[in-house]
Z-matrix of the N, CA and C atoms (Angstrom, degrees):
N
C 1 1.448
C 2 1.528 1 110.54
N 3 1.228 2 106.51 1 -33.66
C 4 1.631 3 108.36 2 -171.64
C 5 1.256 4 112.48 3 -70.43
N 6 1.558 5 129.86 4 -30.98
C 7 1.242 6 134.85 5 -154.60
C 8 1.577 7 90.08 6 -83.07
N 9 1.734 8 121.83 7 -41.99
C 10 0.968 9 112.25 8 -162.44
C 11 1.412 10 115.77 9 -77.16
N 12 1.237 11 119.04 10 -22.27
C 13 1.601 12 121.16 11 -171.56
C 14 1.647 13 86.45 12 -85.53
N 15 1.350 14 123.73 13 -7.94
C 16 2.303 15 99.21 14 175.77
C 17 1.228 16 88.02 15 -82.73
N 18 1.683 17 120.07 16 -36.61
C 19 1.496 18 107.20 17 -164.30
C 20 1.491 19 107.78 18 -54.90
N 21 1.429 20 127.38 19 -66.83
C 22 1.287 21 141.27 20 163.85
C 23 1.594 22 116.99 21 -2.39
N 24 1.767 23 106.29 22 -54.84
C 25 1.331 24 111.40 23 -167.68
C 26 1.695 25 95.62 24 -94.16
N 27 1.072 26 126.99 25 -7.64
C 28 1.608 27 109.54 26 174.21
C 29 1.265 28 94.68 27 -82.69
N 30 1.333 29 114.32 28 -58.84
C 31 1.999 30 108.08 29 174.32
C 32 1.847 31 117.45 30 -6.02
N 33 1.539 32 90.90 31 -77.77
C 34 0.984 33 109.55 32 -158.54
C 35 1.520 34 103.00 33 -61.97
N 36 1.257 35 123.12 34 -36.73
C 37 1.427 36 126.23 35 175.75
C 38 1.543 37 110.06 36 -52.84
N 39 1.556 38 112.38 37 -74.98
C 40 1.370 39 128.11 38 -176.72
C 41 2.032 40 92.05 39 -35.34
N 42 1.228 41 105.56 40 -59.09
C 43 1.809 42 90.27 41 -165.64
C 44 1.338 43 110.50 42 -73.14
N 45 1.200 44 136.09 43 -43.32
C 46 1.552 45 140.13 44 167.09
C 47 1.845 46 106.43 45 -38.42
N 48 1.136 47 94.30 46 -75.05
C 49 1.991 48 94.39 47 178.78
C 50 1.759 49 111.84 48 -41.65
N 51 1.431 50 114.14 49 -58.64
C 52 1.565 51 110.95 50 165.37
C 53 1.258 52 116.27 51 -58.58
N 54 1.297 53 131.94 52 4.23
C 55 1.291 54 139.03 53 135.07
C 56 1.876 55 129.58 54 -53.39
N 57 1.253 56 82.39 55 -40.42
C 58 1.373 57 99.67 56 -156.65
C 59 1.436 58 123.54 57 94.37
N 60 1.189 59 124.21 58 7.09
C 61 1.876 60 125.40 59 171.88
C 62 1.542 61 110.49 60 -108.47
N 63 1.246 62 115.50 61 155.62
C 64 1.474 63 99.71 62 162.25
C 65 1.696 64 100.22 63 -121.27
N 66 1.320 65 104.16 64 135.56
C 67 1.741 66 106.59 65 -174.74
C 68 1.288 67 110.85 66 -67.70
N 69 1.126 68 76.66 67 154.71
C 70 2.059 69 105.33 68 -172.67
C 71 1.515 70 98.82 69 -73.25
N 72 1.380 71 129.91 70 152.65
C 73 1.499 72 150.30 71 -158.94
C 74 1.153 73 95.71 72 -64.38
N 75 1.443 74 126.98 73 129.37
C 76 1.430 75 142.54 74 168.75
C 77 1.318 76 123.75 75 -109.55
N 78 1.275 77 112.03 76 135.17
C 79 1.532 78 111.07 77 178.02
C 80 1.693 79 102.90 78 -125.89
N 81 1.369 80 106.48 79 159.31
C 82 1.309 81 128.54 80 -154.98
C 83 1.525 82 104.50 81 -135.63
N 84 1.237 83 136.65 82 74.02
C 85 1.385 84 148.51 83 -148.77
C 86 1.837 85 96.16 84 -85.95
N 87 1.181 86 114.68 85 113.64
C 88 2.174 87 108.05 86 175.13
C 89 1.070 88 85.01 87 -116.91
N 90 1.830 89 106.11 88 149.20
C 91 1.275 90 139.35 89 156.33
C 92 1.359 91 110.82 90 -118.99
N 93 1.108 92 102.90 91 111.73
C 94 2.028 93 108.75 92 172.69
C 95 1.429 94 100.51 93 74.29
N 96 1.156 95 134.49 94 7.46
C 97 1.358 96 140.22 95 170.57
C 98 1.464 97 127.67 96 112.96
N 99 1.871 98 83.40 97 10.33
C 100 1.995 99 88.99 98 -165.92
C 101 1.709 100 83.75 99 -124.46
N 102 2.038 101 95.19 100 152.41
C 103 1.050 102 123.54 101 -166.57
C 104 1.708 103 92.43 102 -69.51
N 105 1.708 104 103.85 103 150.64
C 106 1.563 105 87.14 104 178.12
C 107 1.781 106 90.84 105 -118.87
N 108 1.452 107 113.79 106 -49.23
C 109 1.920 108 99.06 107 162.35
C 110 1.605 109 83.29 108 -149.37
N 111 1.773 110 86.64 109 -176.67
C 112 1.543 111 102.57 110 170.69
C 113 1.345 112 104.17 111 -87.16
N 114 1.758 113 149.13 112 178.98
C 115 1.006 114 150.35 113 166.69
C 116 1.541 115 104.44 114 -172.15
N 117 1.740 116 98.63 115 110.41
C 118 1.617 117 127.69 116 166.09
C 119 1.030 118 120.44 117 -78.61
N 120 1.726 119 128.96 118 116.38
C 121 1.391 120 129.45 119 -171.35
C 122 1.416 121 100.54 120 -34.69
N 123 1.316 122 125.07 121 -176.31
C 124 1.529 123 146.96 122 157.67
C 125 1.312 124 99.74 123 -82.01
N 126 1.388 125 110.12 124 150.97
C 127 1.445 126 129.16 125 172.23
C 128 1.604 127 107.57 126 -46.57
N 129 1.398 128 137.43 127 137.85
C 130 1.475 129 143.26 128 -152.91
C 131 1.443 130 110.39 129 -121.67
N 132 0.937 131 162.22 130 161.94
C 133 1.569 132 168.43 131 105.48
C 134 1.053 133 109.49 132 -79.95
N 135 1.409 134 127.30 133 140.73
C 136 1.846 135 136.27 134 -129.45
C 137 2.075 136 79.68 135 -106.95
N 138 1.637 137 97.54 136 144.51
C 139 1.320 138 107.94 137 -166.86
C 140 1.719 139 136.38 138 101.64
N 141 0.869 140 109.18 139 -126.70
C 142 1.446 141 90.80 140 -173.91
C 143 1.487 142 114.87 141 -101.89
N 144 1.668 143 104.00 142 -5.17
C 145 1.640 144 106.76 143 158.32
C 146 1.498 145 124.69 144 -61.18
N 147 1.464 146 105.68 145 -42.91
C 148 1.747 147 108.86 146 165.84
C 149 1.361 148 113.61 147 -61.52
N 150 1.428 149 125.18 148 -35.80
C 151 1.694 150 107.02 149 162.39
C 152 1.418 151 116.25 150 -72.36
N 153 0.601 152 150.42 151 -23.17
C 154 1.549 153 161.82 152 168.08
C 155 1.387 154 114.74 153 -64.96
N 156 1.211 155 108.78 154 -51.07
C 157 1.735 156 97.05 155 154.94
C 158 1.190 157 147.76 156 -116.44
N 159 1.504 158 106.54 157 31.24
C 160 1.400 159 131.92 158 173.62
C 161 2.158 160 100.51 159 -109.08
N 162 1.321 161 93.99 160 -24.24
C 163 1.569 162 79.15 161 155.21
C 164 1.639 163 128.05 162 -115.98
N 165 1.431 164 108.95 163 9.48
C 166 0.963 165 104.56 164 134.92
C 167 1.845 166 142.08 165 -30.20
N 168 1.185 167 74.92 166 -45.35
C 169 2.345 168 97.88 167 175.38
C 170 1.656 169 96.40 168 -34.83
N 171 1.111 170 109.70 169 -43.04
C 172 1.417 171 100.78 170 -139.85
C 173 1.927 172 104.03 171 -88.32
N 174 1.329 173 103.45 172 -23.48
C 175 0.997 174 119.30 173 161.23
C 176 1.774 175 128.51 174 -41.56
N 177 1.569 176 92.37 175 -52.24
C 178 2.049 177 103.59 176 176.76
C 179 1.386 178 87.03 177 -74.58
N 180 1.215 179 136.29 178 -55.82
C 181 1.642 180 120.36 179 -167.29
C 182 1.591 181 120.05 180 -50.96
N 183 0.734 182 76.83 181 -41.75
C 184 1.743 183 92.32 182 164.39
C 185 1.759 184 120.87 183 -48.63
N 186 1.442 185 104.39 184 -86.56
C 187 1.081 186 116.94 185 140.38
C 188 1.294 187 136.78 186 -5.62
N 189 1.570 188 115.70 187 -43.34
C 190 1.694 189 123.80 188 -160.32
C 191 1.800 190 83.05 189 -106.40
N 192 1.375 191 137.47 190 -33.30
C 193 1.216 192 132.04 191 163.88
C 194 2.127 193 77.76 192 104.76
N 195 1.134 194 111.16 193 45.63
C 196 1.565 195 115.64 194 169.34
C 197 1.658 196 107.63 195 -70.55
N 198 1.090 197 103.92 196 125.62
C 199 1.669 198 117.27 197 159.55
C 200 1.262 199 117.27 198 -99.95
N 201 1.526 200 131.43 199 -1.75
C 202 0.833 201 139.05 200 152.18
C 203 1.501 202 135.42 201 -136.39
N 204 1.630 203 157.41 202 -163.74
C 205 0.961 204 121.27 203 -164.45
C 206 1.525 205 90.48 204 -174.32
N 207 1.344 206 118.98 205 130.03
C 208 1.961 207 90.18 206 178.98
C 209 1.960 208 76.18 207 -149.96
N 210 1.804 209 92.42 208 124.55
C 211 1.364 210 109.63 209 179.38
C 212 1.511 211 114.78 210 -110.69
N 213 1.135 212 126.93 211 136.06
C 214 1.412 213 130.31 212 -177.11
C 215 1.832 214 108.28 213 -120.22
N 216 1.381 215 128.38 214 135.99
C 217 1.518 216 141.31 215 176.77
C 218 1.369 217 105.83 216 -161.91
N 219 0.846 218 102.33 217 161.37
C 220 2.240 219 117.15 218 -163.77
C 221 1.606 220 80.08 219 -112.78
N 222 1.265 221 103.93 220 118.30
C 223 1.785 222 127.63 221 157.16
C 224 1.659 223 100.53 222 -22.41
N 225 1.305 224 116.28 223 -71.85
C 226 1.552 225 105.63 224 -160.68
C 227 1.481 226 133.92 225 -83.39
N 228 1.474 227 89.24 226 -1.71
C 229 1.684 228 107.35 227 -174.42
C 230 1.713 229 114.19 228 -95.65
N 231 1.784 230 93.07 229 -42.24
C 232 1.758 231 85.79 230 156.45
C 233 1.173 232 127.52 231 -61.01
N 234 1.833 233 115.12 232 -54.46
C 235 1.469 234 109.86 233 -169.35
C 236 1.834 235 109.87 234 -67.86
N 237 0.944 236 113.44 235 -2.61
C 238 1.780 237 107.80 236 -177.49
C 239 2.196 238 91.21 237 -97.54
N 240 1.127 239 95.15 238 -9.99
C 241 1.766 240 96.82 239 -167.98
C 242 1.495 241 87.08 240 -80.58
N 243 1.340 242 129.73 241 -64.07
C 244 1.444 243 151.69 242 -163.66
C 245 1.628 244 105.73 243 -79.46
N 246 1.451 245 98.89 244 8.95
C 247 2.323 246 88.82 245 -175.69
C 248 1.619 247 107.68 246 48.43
N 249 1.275 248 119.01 247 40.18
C 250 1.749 249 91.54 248 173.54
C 251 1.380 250 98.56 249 -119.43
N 252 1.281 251 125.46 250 -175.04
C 253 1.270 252 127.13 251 159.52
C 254 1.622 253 132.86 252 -64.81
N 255 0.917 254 119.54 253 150.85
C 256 1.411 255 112.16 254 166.64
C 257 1.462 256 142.82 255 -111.36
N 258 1.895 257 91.16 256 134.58
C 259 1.379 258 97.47 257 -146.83
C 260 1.411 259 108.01 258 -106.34
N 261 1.244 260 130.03 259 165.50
C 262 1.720 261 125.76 260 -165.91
C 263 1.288 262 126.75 261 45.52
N 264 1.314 263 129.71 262 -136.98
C 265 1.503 264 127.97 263 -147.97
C 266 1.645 265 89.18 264 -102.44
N 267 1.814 266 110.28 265 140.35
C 268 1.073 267 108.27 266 157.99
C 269 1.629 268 131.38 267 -167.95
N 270 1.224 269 120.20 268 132.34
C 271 1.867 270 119.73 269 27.83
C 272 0.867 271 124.32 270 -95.82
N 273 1.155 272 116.10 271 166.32
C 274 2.097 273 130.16 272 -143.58
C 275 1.520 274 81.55 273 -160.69
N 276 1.411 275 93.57 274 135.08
C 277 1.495 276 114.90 275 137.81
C 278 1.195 277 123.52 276 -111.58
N 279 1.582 278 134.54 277 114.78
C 280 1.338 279 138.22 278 -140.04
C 281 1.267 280 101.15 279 -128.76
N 282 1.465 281 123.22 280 121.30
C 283 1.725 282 124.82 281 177.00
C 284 1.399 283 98.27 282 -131.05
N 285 1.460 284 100.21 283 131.10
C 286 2.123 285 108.10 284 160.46
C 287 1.633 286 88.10 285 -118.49
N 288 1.364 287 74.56 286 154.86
C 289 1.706 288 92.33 287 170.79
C 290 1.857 289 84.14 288 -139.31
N 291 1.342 290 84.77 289 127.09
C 292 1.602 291 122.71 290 -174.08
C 293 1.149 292 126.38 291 -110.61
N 294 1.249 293 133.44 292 95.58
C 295 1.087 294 132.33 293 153.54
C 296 1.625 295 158.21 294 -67.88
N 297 1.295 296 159.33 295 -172.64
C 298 1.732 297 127.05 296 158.92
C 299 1.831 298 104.90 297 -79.05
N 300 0.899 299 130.53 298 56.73
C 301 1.548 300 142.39 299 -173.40
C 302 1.469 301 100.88 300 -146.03
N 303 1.785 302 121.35 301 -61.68
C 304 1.397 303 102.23 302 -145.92
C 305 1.645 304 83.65 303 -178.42
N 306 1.027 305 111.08 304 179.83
C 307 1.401 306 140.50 305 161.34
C 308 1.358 307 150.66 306 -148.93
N 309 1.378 308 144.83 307 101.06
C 310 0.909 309 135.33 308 -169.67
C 311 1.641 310 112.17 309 -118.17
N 312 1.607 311 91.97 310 150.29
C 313 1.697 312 119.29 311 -164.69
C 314 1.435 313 90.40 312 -99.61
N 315 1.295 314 105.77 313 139.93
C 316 1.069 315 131.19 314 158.03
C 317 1.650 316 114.55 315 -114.29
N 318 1.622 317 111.84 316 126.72
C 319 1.592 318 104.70 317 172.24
C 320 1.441 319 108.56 318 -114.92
N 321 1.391 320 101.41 319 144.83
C 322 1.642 321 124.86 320 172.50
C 323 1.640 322 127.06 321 -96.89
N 324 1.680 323 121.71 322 56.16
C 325 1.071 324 97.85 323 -150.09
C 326 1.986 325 124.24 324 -82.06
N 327 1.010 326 142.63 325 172.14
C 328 1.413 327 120.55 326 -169.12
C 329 1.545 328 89.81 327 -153.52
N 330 1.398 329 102.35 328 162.40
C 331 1.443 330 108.49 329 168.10
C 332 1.633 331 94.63 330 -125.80
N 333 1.432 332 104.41 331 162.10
C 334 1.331 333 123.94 332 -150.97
C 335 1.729 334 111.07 333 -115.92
N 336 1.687 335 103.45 334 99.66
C 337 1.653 336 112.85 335 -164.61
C 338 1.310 337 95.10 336 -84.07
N 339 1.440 338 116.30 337 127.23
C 340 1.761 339 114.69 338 -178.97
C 341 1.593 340 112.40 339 -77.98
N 342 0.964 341 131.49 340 119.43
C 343 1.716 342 138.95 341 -157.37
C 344 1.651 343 89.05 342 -96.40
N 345 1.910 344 122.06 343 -63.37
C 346 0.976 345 120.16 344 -156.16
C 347 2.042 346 104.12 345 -155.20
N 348 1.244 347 105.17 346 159.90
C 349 1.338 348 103.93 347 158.18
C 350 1.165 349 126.24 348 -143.67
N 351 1.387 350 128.12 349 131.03
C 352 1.736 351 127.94 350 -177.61
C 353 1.685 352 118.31 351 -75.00
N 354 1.481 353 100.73 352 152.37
C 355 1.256 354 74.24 353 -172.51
C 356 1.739 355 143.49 354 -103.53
N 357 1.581 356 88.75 355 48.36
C 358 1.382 357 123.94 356 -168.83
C 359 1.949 358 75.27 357 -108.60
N 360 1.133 359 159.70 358 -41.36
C 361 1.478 360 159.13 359 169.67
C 362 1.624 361 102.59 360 125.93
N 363 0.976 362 112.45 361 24.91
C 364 1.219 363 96.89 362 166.95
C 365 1.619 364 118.92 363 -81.68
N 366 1.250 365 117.86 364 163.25
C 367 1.108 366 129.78 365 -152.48
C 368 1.779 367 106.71 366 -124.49
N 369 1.039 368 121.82 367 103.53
C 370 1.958 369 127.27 368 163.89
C 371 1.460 370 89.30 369 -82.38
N 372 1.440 371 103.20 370 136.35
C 373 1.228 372 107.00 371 156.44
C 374 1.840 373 106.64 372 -154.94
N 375 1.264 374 98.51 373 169.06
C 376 1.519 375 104.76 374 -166.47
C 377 1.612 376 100.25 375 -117.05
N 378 1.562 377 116.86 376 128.31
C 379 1.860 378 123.11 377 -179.62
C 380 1.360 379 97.71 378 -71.57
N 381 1.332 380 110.60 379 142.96
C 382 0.990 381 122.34 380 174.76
C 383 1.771 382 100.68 381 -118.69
N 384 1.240 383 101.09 382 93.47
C 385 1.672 384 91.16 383 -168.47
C 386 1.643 385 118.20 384 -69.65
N 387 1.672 386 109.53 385 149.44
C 388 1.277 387 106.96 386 -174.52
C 389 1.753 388 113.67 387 -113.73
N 390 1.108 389 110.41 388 -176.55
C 391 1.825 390 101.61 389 179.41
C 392 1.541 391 114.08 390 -64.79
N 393 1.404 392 115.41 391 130.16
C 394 1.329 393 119.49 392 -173.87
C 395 1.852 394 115.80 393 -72.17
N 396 1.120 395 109.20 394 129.04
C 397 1.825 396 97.81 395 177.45
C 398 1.235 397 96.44 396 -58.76
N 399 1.993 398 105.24 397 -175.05
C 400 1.348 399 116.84 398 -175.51
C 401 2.080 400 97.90 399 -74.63
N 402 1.060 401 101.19 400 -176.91
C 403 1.407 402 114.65 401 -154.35
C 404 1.575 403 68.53 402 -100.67
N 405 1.770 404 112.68 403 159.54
C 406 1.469 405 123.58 404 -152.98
C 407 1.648 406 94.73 405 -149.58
N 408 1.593 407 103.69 406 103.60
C 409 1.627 408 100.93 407 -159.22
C 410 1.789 409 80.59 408 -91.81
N 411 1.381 410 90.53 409 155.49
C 412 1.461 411 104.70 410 153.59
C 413 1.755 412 130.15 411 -156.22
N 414 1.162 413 139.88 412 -172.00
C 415 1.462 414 140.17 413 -143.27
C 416 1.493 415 95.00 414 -117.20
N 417 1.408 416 99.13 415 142.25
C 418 1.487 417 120.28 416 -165.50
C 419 1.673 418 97.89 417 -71.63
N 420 1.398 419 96.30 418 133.69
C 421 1.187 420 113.33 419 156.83
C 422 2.101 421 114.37 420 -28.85
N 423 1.464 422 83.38 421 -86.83
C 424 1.898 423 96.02 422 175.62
C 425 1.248 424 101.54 423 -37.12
N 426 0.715 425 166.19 424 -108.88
C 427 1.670 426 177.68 425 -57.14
C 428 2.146 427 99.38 426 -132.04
N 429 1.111 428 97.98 427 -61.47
C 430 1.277 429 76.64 428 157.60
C 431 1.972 430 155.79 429 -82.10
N 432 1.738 431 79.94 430 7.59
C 433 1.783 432 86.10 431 159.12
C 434 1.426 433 100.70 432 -127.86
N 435 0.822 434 126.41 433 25.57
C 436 1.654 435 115.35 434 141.66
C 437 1.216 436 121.92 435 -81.59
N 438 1.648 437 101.03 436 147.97
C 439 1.408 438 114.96 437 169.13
C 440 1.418 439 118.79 438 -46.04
N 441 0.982 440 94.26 439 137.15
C 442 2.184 441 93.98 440 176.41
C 443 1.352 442 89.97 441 -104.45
């Protein structure tokens, strides 16, 4: 299942970028191990609307009764969405699939072959994907705001 939902999100990357966009943060909500849909943040305004509706996410998972959760966003498009700095490889296409245990990130990093440009400057470009680091486990949310 896993291989197929990275395949999914390089898809969608590779055709979106030869677009010229890079898609907005996706989440991938499983129940019992089966996909239930895809779901693309809402359109964002840079600041505390992109936090606001990038945690929104967590809300439909909820909702969908997800036991699991596998989120995908490009390193430089969130942190310039959210004003923060940017951290790790980039550009990255970055997916955890999260569970109530733990979570681990997976990064996708690519460099960016210029196909075309409009002449408003936008930019098509084609990923050129590169070797993925090791997979980067980390500690569940729940578990870390509970009481010990």
């Amino acid at each position: 299942m896993w291989n197929g939902l990275v395949g999914v999100a390089k898809e969608t990357y590779t055709a979106s970028l030869g677009e010229g966009v890079v898609p907005r943060p996706l989440m991938m909500p499983l129940v019992r191990g089966e996909l239930i849909r895809l779901i693309w943040v809402r359109p964002l305004k840079v600041g505390q609307d992109a936090f606001a509706g990038i945690a929104e996410f967590a809300n439909i998972a909820a909702a969908a009764g997800a036991d699991e959760v596998v989120l995908a966003w490009e390193t430089h498009d969130v942190a310039t969405a959210c004003e923060l700095p940017i951290v790790g490889p980039a550009p990255c296409l970055n997916m955890a699939l999260a569970t109530r245990d733990g979570h681990v990130l997976h990064q996708f990093p690519y460099s960016e072959q210029l196909l075309s440009r409009s002449s408003e400057g936008w930019a098509s470009v084609a990923p050129d994907w590169r070797p993925a680091p090791a997979p980067q486990p980390g500690e569940s949310w729940c578990r870390r705001s509970r009481p010990r």
